[in-house]
C-alpha positions as CSV (number, residue, x, y, z in Angstrom):
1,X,-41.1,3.9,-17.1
2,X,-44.1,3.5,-18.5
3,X,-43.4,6.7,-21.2
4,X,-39.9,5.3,-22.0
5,X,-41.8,1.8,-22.5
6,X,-44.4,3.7,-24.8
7,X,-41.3,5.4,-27.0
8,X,-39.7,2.4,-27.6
9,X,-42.9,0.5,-28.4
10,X,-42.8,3.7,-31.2
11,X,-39.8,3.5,-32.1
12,X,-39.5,-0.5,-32.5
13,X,-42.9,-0.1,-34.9
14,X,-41.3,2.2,-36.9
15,X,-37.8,0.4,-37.0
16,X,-39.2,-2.9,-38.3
17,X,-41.4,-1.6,-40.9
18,X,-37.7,0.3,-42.2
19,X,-36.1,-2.5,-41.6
20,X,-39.0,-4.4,-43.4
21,X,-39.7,-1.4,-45.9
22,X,-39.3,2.1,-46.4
23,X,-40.5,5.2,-43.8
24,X,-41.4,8.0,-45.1
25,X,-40.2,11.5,-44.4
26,X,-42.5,12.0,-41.9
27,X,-41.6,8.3,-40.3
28,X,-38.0,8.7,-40.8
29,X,-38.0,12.2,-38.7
30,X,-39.8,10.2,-35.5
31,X,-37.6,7.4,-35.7
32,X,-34.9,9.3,-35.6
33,X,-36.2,11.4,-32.7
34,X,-37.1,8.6,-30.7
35,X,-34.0,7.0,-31.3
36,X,-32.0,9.6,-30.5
37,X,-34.4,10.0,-27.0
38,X,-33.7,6.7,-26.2
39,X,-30.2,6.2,-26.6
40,X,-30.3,9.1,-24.2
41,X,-32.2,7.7,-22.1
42,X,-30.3,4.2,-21.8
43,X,-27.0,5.4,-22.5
44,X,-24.2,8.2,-21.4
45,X,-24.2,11.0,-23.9
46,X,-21.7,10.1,-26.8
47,X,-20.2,12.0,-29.8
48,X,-22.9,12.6,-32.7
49,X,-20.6,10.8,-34.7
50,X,-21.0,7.6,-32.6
51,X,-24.5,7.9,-32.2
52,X,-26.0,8.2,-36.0
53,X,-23.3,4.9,-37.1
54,X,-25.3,2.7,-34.5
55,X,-28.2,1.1,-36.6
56,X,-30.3,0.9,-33.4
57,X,-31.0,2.0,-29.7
58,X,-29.1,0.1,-27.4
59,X,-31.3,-1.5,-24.6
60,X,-30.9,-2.4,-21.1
61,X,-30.6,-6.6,-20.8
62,X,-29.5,-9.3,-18.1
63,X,-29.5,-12.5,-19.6
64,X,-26.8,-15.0,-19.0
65,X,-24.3,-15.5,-22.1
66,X,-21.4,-18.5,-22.6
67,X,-18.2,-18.4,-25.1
68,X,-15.3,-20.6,-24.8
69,X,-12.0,-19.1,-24.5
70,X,-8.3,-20.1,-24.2
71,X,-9.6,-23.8,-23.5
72,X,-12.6,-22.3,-21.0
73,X,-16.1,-21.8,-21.0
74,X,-16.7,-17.9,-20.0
75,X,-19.9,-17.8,-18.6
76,X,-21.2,-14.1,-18.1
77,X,-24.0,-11.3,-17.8
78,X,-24.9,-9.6,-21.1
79,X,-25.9,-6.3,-20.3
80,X,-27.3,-4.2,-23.1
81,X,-27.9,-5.7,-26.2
82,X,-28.8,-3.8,-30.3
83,X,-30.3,-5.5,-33.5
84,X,-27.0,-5.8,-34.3
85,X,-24.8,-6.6,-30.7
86,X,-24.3,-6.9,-27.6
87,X,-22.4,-5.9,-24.2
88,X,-20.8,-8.6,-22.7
89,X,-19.4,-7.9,-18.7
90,X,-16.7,-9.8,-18.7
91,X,-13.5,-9.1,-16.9
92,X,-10.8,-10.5,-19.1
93,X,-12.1,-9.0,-23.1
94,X,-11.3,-10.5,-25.6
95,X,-9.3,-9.1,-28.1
96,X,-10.4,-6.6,-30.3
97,X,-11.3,-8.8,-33.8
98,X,-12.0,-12.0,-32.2
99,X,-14.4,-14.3,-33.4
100,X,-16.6,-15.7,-31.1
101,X,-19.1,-18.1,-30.5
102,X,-21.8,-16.8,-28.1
103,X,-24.6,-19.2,-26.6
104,X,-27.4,-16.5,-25.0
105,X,-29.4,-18.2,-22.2
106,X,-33.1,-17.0,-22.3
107,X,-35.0,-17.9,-19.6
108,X,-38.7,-17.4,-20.8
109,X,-39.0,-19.4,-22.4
110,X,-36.1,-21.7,-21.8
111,X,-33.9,-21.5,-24.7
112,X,-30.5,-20.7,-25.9
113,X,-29.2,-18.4,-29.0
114,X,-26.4,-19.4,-31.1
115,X,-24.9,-16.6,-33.1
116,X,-21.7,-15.8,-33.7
117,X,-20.2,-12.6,-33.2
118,X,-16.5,-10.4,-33.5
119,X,-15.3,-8.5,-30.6
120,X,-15.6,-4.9,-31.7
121,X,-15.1,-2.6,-28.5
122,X,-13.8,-2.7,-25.0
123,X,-15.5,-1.0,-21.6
124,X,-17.7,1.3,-23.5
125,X,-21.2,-0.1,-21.8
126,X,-23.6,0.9,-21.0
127,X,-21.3,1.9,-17.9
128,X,-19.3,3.3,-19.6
129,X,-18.8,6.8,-17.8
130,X,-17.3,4.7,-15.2
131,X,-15.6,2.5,-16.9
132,X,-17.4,-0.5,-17.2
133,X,-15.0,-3.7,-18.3
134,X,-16.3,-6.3,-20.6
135,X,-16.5,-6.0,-24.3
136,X,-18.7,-5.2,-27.3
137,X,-19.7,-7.7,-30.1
138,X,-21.3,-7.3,-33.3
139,X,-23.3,-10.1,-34.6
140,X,-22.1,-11.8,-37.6
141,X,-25.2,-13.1,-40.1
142,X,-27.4,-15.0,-37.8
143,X,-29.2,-17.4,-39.1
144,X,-33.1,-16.8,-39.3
145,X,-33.5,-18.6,-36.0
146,X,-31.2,-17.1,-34.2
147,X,-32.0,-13.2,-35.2
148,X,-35.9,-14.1,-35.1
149,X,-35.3,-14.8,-31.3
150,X,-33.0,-11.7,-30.7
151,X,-35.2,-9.5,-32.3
152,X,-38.1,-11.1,-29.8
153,X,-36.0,-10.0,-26.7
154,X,-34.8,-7.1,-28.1
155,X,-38.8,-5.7,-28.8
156,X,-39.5,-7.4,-25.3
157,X,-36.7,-5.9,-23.5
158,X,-38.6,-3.7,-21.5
159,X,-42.3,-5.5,-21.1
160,X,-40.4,-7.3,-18.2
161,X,-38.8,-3.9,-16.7
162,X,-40.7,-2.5,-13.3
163,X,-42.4,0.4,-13.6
């Protein structure tokens, strides 16, 4: 675990200052590397195609996530979460297209995230070789806030893992 924890450690480094910047050719070949090692890493193998439209490496979360539905509050487990989504297992998705409010319970320290997302997938998980139900969701334009404190768990997400 440690390696993997090394890589992405890489890997996040590199992203931000793209994000933040510009790599250059040289950068741009290892992020792409290590992202590509990653998502195999965390993931099932999916089509190339899939793999080069995601904007980052999807990583391995639990943290407790609410959104109301049909009158209820869902209350669930979010299990994987990107800079620009997250997993939700849920047993009843959401239909494809939905808007949704999602309230992301952090634990350390005790916080929640407000952002507001659009159901964009269904069982396709990190599970997802064995069908794993719940749903995907891409974030829509948090506010600073918000993506300032996703982007701390996301570049966190595997300090806390075991090794």
């Amino acid at each position: 675990m440690a390696d993997v924890q090394r890589l992405f450690r890489e890997y996040v480094r590199l992203d931000r200052k793209r994000r933040r910047d510009a790599l250059s050719p040289r950068e741009l070949t290892r992020w792409s590397e290590l992202k590509q090692q990653l998502n195999a890493t965390f993931s099932p193998p999916t089509r190339p195609e899939h793999e080069e439209r995601r904007e980052s490496v999807r990583v391995p979360v639990n943290l407790r996530v609410q959104f109301p539905s049909e009158g209820e509050l869902k209350r669930c487990l979010l299990t994987n979460l990107s800079r620009g989504g997250v997993f939700i297992n849920v047993a009843s998705p959401e239909p494809i297209g939905t808007h949704v409010h999602l309230k992301i319970v952090v634990q350390d320290p005790a916080s929640e995230i407000d952002v507001n997302g659009e159901v964009v997938s269904h069982n396709v998980g990190p599970g997802f070789a064995t069908r794993q139900t719940g749903m995907g969701v891409r974030f829509l334009e948090p506010d600073e806030r918000a993506q300032a404190a996703l982007d701390r768990i996301y570049e966190r997400a595997l300090d806390s893992k075991p090794e």
